[in-house]
FIMI-207058 format. One record per residue (C-alpha): residue number from 1; y, z, x; residue in one letter. Coordinates in steps of 0.1 Angstrom, whole numbers, plus 5000, padded with zeros to 4 digits. Example, Ala and Ser with C-alpha at 12.3 -4.5 7.8 and 13.67 -1.06 7.14 Angstrom:
2
{n->1, v->4955, w->5078, u->5123, res->A} $
{n->2, v->4989, w->5071, u->5137, res->S} $
***
This chain:
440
{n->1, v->5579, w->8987, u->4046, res->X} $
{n->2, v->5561, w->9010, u->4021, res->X} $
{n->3, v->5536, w->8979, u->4014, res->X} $
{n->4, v->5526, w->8982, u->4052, res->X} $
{n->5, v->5524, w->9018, u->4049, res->X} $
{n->6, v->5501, w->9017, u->4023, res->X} $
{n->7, v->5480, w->8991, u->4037, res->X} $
{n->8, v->5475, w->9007, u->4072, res->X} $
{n->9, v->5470, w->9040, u->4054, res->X} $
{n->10, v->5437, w->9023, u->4035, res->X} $
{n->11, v->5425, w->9009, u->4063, res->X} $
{n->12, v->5425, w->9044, u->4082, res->X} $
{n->13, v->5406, w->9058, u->4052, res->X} $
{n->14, v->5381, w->9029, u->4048, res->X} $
{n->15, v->5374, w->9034, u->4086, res->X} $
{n->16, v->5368, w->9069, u->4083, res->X} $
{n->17, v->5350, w->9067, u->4054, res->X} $
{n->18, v->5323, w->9045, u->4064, res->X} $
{n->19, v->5306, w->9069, u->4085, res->X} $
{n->20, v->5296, w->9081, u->4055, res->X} $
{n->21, v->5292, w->9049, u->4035, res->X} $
{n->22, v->5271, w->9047, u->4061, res->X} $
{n->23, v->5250, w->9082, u->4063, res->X} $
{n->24, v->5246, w->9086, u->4021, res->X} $
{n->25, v->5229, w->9053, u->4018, res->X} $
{n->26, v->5192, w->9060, u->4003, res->X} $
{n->27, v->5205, w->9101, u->4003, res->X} $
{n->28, v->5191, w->9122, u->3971, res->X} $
{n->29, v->5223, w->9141, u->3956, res->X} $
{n->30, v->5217, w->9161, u->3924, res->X} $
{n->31, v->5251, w->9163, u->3905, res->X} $
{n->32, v->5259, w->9190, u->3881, res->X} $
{n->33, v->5288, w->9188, u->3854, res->X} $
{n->34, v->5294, w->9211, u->3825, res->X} $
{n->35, v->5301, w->9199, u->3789, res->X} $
{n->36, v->5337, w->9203, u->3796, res->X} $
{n->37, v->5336, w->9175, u->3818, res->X} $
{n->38, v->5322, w->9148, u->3795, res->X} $
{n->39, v->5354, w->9164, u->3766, res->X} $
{n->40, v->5380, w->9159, u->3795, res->X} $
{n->41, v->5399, w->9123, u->3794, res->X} $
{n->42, v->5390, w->9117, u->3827, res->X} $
{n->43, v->5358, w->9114, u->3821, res->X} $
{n->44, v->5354, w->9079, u->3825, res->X} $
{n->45, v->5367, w->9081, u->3858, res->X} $
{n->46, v->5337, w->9105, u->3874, res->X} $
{n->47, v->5314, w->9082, u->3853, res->X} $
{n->48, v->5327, w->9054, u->3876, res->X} $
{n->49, v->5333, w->9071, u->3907, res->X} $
{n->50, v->5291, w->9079, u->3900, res->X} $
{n->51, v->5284, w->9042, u->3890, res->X} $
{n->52, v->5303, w->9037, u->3926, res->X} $
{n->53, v->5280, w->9062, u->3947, res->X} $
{n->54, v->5251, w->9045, u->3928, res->X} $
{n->55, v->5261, w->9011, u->3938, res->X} $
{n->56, v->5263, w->9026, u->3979, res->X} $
{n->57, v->5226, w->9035, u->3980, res->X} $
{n->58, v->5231, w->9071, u->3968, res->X} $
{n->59, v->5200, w->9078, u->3947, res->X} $
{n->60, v->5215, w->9104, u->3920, res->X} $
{n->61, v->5202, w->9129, u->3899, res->X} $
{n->62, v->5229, w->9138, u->3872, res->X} $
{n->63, v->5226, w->9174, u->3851, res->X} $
{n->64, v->5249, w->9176, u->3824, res->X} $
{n->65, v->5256, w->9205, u->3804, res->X} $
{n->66, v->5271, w->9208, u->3768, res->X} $
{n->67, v->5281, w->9245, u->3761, res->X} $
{n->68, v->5313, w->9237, u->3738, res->X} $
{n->69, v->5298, w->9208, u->3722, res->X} $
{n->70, v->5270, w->9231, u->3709, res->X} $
{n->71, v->5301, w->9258, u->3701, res->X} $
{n->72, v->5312, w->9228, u->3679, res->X} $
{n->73, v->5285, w->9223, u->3660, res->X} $
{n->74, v->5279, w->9262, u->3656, res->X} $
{n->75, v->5317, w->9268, u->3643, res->X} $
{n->76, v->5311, w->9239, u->3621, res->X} $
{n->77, v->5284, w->9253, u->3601, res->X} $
{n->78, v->5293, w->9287, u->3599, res->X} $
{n->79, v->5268, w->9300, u->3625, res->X} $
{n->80, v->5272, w->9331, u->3646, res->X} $
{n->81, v->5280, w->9325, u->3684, res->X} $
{n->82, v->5255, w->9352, u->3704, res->X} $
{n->83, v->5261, w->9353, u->3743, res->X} $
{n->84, v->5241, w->9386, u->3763, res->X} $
{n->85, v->5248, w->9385, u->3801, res->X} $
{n->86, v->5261, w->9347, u->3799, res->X} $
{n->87, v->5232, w->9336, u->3782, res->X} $
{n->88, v->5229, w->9316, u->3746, res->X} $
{n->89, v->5206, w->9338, u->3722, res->X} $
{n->90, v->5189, w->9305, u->3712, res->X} $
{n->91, v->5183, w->9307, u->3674, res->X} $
{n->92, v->5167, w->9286, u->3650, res->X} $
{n->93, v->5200, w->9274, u->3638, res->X} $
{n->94, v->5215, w->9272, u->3673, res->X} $
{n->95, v->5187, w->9252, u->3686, res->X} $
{n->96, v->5195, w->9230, u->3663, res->X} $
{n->97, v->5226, w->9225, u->3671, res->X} $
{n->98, v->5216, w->9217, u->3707, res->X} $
{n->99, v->5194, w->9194, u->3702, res->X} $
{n->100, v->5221, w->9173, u->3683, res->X} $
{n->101, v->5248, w->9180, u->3711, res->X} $
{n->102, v->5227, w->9169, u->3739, res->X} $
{n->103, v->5212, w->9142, u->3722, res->X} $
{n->104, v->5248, w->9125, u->3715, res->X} $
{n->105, v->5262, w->9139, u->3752, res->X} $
{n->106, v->5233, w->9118, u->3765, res->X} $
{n->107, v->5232, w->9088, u->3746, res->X} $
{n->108, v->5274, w->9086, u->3754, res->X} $
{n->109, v->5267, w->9090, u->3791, res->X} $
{n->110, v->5238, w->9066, u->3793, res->X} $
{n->111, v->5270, w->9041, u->3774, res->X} $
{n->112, v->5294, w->9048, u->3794, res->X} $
{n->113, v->5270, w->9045, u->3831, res->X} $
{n->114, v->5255, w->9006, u->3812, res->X} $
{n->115, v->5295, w->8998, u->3816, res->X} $
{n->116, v->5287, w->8998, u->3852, res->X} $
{n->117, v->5330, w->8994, u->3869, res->X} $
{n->118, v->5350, w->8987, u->3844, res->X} $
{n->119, v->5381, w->8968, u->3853, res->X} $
{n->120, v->5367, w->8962, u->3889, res->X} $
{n->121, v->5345, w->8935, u->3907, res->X} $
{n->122, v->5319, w->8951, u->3896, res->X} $
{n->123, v->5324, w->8954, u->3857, res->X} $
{n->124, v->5294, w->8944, u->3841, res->X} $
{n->125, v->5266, w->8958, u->3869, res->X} $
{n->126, v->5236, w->8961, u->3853, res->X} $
{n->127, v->5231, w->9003, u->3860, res->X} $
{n->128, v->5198, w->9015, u->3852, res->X} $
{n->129, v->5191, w->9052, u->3837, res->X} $
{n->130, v->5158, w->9069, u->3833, res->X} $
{n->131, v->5158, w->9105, u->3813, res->X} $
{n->132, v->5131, w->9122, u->3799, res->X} $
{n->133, v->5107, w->9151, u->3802, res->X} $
{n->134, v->5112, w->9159, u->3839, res->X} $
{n->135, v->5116, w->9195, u->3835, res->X} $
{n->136, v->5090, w->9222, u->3818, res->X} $
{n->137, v->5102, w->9255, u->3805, res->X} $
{n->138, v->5091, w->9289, u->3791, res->X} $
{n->139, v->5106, w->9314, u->3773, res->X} $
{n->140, v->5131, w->9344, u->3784, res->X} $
{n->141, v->5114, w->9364, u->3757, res->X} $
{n->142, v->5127, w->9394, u->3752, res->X} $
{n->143, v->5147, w->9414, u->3778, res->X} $
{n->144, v->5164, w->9448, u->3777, res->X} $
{n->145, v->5154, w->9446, u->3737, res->X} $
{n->146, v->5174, w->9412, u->3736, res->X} $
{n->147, v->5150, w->9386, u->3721, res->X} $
{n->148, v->5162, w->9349, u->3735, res->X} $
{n->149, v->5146, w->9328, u->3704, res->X} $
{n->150, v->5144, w->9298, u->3722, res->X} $
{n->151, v->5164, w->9305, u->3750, res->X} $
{n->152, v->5145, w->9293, u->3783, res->X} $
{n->153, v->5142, w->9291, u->3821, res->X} $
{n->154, v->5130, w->9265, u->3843, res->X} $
{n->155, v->5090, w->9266, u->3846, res->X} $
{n->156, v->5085, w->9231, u->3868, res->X} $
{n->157, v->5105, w->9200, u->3879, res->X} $
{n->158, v->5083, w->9165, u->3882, res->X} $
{n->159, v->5091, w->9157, u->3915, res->X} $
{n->160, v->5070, w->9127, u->3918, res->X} $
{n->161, v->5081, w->9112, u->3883, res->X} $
{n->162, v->5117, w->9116, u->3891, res->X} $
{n->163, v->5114, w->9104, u->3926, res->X} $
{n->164, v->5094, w->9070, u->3910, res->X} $
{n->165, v->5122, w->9070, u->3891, res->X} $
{n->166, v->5148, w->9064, u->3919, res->X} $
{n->167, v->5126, w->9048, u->3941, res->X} $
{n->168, v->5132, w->9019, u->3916, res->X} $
{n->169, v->5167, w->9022, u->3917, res->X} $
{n->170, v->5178, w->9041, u->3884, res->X} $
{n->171, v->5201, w->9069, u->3883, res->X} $
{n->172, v->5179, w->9098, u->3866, res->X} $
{n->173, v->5201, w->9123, u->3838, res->X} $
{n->174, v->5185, w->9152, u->3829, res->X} $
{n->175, v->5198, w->9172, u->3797, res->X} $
{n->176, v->5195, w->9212, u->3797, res->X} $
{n->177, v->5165, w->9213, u->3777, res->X} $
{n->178, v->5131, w->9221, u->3788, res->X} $
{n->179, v->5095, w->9213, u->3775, res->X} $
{n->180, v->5062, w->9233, u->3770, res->X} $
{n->181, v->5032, w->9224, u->3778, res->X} $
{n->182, v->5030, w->9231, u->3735, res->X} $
{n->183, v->5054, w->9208, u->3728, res->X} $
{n->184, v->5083, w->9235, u->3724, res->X} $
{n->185, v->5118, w->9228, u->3731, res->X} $
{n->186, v->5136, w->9254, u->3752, res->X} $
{n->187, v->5176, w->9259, u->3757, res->X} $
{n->188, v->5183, w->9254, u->3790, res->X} $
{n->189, v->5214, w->9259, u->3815, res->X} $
{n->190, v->5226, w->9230, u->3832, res->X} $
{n->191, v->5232, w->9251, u->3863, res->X} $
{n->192, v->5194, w->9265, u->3872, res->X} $
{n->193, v->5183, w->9227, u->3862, res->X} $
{n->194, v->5204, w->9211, u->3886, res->X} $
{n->195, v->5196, w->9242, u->3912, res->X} $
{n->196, v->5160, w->9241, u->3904, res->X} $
{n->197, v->5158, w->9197, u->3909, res->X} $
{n->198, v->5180, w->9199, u->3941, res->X} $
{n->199, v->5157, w->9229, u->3956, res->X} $
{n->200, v->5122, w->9208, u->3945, res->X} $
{n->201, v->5135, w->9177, u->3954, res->X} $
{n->202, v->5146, w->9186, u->3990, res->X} $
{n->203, v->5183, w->9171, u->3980, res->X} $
{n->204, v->5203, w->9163, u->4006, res->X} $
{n->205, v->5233, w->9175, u->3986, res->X} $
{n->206, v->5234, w->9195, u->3951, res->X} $
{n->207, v->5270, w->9188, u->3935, res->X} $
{n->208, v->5287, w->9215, u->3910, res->X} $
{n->209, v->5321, w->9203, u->3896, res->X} $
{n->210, v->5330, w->9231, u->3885, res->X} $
{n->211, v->5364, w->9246, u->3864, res->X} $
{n->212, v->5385, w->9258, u->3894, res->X} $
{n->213, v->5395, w->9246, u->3924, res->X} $
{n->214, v->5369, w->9260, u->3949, res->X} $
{n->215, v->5360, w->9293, u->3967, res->X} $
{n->216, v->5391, w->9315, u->3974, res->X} $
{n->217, v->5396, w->9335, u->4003, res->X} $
{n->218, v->5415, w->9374, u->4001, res->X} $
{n->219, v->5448, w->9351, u->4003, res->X} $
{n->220, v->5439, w->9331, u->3977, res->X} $
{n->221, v->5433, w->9300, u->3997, res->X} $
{n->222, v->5405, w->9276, u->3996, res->X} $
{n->223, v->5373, w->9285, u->4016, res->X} $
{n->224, v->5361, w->9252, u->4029, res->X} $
{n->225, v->5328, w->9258, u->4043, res->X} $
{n->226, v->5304, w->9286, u->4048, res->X} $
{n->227, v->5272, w->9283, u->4067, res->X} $
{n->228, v->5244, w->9294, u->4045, res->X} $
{n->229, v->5244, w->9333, u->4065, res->X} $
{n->230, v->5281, w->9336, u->4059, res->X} $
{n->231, v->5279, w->9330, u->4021, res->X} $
{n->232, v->5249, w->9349, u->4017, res->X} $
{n->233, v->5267, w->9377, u->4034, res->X} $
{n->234, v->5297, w->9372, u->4007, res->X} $
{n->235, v->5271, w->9381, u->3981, res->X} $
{n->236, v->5257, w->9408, u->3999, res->X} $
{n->237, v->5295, w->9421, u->4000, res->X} $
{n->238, v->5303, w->9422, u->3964, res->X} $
{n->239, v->5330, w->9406, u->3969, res->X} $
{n->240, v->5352, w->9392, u->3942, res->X} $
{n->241, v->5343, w->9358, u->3926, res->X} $
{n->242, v->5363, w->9339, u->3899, res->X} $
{n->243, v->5342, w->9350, u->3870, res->X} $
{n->244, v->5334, w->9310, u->3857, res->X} $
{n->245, v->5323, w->9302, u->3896, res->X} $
{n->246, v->5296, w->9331, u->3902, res->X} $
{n->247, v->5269, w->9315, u->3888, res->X} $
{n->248, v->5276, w->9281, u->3909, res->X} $
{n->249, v->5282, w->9301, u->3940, res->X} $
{n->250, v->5248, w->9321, u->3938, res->X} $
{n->251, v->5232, w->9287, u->3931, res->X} $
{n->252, v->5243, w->9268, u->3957, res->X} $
{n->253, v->5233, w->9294, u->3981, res->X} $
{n->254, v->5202, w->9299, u->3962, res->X} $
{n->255, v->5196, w->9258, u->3969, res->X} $
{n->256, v->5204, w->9260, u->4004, res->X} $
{n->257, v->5180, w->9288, u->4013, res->X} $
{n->258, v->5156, w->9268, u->3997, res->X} $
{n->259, v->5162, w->9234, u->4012, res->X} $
{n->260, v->5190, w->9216, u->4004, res->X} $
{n->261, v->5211, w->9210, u->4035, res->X} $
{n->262, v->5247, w->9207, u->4014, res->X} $
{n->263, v->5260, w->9221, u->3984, res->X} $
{n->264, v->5296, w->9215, u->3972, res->X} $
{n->265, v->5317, w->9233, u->3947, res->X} $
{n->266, v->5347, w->9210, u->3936, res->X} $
{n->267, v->5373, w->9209, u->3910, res->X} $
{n->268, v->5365, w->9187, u->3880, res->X} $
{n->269, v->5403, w->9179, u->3868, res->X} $
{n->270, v->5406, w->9159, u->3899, res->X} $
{n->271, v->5408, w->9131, u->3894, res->X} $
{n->272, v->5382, w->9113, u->3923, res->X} $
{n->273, v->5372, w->9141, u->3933, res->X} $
{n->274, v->5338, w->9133, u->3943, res->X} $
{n->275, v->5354, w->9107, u->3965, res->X} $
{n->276, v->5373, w->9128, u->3981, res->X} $
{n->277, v->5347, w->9156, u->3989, res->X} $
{n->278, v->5325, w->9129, u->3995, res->X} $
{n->279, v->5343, w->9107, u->4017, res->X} $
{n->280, v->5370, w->9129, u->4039, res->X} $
{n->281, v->5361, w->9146, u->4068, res->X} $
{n->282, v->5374, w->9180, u->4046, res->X} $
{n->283, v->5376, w->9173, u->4011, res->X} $
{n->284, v->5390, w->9190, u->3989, res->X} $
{n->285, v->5360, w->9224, u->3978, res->X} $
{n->286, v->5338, w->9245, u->3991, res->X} $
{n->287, v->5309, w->9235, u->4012, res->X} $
{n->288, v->5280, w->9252, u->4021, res->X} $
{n->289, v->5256, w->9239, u->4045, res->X} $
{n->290, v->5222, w->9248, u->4058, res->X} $
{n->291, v->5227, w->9232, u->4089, res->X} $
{n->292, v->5257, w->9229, u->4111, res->X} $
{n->293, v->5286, w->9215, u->4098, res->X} $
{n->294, v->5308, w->9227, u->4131, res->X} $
{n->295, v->5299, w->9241, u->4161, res->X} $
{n->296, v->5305, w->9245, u->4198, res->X} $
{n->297, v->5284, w->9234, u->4225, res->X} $
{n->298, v->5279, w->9220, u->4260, res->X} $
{n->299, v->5285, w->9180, u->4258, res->X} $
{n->300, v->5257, w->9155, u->4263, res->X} $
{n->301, v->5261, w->9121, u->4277, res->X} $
{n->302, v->5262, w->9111, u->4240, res->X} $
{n->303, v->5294, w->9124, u->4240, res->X} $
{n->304, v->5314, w->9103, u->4261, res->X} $
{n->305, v->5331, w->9083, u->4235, res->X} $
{n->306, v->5338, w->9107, u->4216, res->X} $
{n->307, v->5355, w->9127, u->4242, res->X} $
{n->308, v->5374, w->9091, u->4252, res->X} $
{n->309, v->5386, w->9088, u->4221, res->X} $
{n->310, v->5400, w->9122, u->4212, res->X} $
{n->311, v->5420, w->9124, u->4249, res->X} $
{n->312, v->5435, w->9088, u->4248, res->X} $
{n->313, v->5462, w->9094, u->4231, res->X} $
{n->314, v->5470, w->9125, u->4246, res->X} $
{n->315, v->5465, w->9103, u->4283, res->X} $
{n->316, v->5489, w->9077, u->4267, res->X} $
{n->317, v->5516, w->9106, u->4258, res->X} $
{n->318, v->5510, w->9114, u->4297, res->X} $
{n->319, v->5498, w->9148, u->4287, res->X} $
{n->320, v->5465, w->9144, u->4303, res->X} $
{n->321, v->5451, w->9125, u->4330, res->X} $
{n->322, v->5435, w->9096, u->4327, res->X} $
{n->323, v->5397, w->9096, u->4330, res->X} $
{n->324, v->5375, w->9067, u->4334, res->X} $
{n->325, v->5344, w->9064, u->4315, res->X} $
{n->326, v->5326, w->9066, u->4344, res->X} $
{n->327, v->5346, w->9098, u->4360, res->X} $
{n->328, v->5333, w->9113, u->4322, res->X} $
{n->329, v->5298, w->9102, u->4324, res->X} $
{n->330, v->5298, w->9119, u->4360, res->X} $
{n->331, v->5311, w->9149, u->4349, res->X} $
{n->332, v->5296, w->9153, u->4316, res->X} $
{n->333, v->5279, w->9187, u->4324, res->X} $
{n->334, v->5318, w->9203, u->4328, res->X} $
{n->335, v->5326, w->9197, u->4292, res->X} $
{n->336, v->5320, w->9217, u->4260, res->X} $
{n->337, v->5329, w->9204, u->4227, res->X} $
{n->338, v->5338, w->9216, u->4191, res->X} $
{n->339, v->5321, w->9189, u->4168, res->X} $
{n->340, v->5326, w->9188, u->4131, res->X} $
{n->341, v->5307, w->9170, u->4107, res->X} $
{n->342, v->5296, w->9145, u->4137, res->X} $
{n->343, v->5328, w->9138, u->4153, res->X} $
{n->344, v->5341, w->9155, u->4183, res->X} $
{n->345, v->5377, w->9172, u->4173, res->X} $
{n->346, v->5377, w->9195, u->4206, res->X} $
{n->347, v->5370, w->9194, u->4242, res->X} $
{n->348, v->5377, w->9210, u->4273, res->X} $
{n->349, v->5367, w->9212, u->4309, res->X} $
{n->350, v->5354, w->9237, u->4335, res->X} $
{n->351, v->5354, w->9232, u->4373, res->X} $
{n->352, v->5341, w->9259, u->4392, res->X} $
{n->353, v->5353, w->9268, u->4425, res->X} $
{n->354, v->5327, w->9293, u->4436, res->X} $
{n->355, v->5339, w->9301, u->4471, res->X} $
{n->356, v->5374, w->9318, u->4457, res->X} $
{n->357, v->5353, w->9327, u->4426, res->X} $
{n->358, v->5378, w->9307, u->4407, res->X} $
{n->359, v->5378, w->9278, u->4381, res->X} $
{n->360, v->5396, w->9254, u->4366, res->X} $
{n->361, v->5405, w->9249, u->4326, res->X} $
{n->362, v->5409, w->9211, u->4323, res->X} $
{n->363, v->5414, w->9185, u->4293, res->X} $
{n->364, v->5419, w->9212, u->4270, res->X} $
{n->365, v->5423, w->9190, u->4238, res->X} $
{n->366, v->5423, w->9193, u->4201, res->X} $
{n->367, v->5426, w->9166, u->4175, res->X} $
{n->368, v->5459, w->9168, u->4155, res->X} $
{n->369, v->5441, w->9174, u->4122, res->X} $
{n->370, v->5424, w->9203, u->4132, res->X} $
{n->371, v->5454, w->9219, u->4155, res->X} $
{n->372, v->5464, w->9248, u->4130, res->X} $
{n->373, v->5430, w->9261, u->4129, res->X} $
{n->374, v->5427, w->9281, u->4158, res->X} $
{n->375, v->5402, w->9256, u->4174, res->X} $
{n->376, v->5422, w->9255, u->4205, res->X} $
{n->377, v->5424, w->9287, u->4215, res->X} $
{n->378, v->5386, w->9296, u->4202, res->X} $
{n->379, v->5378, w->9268, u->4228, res->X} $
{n->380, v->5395, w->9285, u->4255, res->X} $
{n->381, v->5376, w->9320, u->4245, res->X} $
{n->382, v->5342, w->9296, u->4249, res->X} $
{n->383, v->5353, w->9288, u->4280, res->X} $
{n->384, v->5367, w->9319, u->4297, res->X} $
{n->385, v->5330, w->9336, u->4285, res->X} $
{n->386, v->5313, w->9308, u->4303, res->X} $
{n->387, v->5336, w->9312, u->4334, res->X} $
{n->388, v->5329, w->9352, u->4335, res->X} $
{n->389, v->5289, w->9341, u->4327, res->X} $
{n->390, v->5292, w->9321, u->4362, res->X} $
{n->391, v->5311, w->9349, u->4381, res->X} $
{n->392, v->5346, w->9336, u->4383, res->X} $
{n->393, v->5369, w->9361, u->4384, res->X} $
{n->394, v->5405, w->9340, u->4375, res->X} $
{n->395, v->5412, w->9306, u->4356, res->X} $
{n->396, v->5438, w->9286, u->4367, res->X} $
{n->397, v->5453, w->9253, u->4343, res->X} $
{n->398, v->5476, w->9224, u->4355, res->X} $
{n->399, v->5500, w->9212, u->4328, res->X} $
{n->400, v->5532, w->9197, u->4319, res->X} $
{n->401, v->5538, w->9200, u->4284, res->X} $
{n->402, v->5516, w->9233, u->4271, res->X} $
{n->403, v->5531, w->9257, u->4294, res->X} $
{n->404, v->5541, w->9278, u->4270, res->X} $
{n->405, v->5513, w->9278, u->4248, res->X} $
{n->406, v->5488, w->9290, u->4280, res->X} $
{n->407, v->5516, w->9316, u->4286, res->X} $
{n->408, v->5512, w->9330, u->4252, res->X} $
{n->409, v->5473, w->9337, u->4256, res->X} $
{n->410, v->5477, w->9353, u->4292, res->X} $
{n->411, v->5487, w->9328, u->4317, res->X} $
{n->412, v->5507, w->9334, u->4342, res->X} $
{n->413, v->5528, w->9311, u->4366, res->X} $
{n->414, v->5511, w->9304, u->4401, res->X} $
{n->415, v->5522, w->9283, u->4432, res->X} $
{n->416, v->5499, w->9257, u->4445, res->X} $
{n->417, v->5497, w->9273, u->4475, res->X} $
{n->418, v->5473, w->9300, u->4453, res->X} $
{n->419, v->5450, w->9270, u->4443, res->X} $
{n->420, v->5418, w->9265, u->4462, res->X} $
{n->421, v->5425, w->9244, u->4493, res->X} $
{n->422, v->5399, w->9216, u->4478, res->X} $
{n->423, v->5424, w->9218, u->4448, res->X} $
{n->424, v->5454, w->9219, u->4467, res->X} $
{n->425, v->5444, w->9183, u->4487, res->X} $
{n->426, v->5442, w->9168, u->4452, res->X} $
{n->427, v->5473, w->9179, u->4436, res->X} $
{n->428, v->5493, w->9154, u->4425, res->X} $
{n->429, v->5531, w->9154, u->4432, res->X} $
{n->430, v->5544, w->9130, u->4412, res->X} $
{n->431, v->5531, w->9150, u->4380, res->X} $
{n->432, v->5548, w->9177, u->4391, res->X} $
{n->433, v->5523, w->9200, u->4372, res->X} $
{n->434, v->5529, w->9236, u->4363, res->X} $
{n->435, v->5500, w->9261, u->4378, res->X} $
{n->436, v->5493, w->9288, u->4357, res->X} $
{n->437, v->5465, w->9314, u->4362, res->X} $
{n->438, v->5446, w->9343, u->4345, res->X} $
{n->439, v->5426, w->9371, u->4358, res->X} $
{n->440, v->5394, w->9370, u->4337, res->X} $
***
C-alpha cells in the first residue's frame, strides 16, 4: 500500500509540475547564492538541481558570492577584517585575498556543474559554462570619510555577450568582481551583481537563496507573495526585516520595478529547494512579482475548463449541480474567477433577477488547497459589490451542505415561496435545497 501511495503521489506532482516544465523552457533566471552555500554539504545537491533546470531549457545566470571564504583567507594571514555599513573596506591585502577565494569558488563550481547528474540518467551530460568579464565596475571611493580601497559597485552588465552566451546553450557564472575600463579589479557583492544582470537582462526570474526561511509576517509566518506595490509599501513602512534578508528584499524589489516579472527569496538549507519554489504551485519563500500572480476577475470563455475541473468533484460529492460544458459556455458572462498562477482555484456565479431586484449566488467553489485562505468568502465580497453595482438589493443561495457557513457571513433562512417565481418553477424537489437570503 505505501508503494502505491507513493507512486500516485509522484504522478500528481509530475502532472502539476509540467505546467511549468512547460512555461520555463528557453526562460532567463539569474540565480544568486552566497559563499555559505558553496561551504554547506549540500552543496552538490543545488549544483544538480541547477544542472537539472539547465537540462529543461532554463537558460541561467548563476552569481556566487564568497564572503567567508575571503574571511578565511584574511584570519589566515593575520589581516584585519574592516566592514562600514555592510560593506568590505577592500584593501590591498584583502583584495588579495578575494581574488584567490573567487578564483578557487569558481573553478570548484565550474567542476562540480562538468559532472553534469551524478548518479542519475544523466551523469556524464556534457554542461557547458562561460565566465568572464561580463560586468564593469568603479570605485565607491570614499564616503562619509570611509575610503573603500578597492571596494566597488556595478558600472555595466554585457548584455549582448552574456545573452550570446546562452543563446549557445551554456550556463554563464559570474564571480563578484568587477572590471575597469583600466584594467582594475574591483570587490564586488554578489547581491547588486545578480540584481544589476537580472534588471539589464529583462530576467524573467532573479533567484536569492538566501540564510532564512523567507519573509515573515507580524506572526512570524511566511509571507508568500507580494505584488511589487505591496512590498514596496513594506519598505516604505519601516517595518522590521531579519537583518541578513534586507539587502535581498530591497533587491528584489529593486529588480522588479525595473523589469523582472519574479523574484524569489528561498531558504538555502533546503534541501531542493529550488525545485520546490520552482515547481509547486506555492513553494516554499517569498515571491514577488511584477505582474499578477492572483487575482479576481470576470471569466472568459477560456475559462471553461478550468471552471469544469474545479466543480467536478464537488458535482460528484452532490454538492453542486451538474453543469454541462455547454450550459458553462452559455453562461460564461455569470462567472467570476480567483486565478492563481494560471489555474482557476475559485469561482462563483451571479444570476440576476432584476424585476424583484434580486440575485442569485451560485457554484460558489474553492479548490481544497486554497480553502483556509479566505478566498471563499473574499469571493463572495466580489460578488455581493457586483450585485449592489447592478442594483440588487438581496442575494439569495440554494445549498445542501454549506448552510452553515452562508449563515455565518449573514444569510438567513428563506422559504421558496420568497424566491422569484422564474426561480421557484425551476426548483428542484428532490434536492431538497436550503434557501438562504441576505439583504445587501
Amino acid at each position: 500500500m505505501p508503494e502505491i501511495y507513493n507512486e500516485s503521489q509522484f504522478v500528481a506532482w509530475f502532472r502539476s509540475s509540467s505546467p511549468y516544465i512547460n512555461a520555463f523552457r528557453g526562460r532567463t533566471f539569474v540565480i544568486a547564492f552566497g559563499g555559505e552555500a558553496v561551504a554547506d554539504e549540500q552543496y552538490a545537491h543545488l549544483i544538480h538541481d541547477i544542472a537539472l533546470l539547465n537540462s529543461l531549457g532554463v537558460r541561467l545566470v548563476l552569481v556566487h558570492g564568497a564572503r567567508p571564504q575571503i574571511e578565511q583567507r584574511l584570519r589566515q594571514s593575520g589581516a584585519a577584517i574592516q566592514y562600514v555599513q555592510g560593506l568590505r573596506v577592500t584593501d590591498d591585502t584583502a583584495l588579495a585575498a578575494v581574488k584567490e577565494a573567487v578564483g578557487t569558488l569558481r573553478v570548484e563550481i565550474e567542476a562540480l556543474l562538468s559532472m553534469g547528474l551524478a548518479n542519475s540518467p544523466m551523469a556524464g551530460a556534457r554542461l557547458r559554462v562561460a565566465s568572464g568579464n561580463f560586468v564593469t565596475a568603479r570605485p565607491l571611493g570614499v564616503r562619509d570619510g570611509i575610503d573603500y580601497c578597492h571596494t566597488g559597485e556595478v558600472r555595466r552588465v554585457d548584455a549582448e555577450a552574456i545573452r550570446q552566451r546562452l543563446d549557445d546553450g551554456a550556463i554563464v557564472l559570474l564571480s563578484p568582481l568587477g572590471y575597469s575600463p583600466t584594467g582594475e579589479v574591483f570587490n564586488l557583492t554578489a547581491i547588486e551583481v545578480a540584481t544589476e544582470t537580472a534588471a539589464t537582462l529583462g530576467a524573467d526570474k532573479l533567484v536569492y537563496l538566501v540564510e532564512t526561511p523567507g519573509l515573515p509576517d507580524a506572526q512570524q509566518h511566511l509571507v508568500r507573495q507580494l505584488s511589487l506595490a505591496e512590498a514596496a509599501r513594506w519598505l516604505d513602512e519601516r517595518r522590521t526585516l531579519p537583518g541578513k534578508l534586507e539587502p535581498y528584499f530591497r533587491n528584489a524589489v529593486q529588480a522588479c520595478g525595473r523589469g523582472v516579472r519574479r523574484a524569489h527569496l528561498i531558504d538555502r538549507h533546503v534541501d531542493g529547494a529550488l525545485l520546490l519554489e520552482l515547481f509547486t504551485r506555492d513553494g516554499i519563500g517569498t515571491l514577488i512579482t511584477a505582474d499578477i500572480y492572483e487575482g479576481t476577475r470576470k471569466a472568459t470563455i477560456d475559462d471553461v475548463g478550468g471552471i469544469l475541473e474545479l466543480i467536478a468533484p464537488l458535482e460528484m460529492e452532490g454538492i453542486l449541480v451538474r453543469r454541462s460544458r455547454e450550459r458553462l459556455e452559455t453562461e460564461i458572462d455569470r462567472f467570476t474567477v480567483v486565478e492563481r498562477d494560471g489555474m482557476i482555484i475559485a469561482c462563483a456565479a451571479l444570476y440576476p433577477f432584476k424585476d424583484e431586484a434580486m440575485a442569485e449566488l451560485a457554484c460558489l467553489a474553492v479548490h481544497p488547497s486554497y480553502r483556509d485562505g479566505g478566498r471563499g468568502e473574499a469571493l463572495l465580497t466580489y460578488i455581493e459589490r457586483e450585485a449592489k453595482l447592478q442594483g440588487l438589493q438581496k442575494l439569495f443561495v440554494l445549498t445542501t451542505r454549506t448552510t452553515h457557513w452562508f449563515q455565518e457571513r449573514g444569510f438567513r433562512p428563506s422559504q421558496i415561496a420568497d424566491l422569484p417565481i422564474d426561480r421557484q418553477r425551476l426548483y428542484n424537489y428532490q434536492r431538497k435545497s436550503k434557501v438562504l437570503s441576505k439583504e445587501l
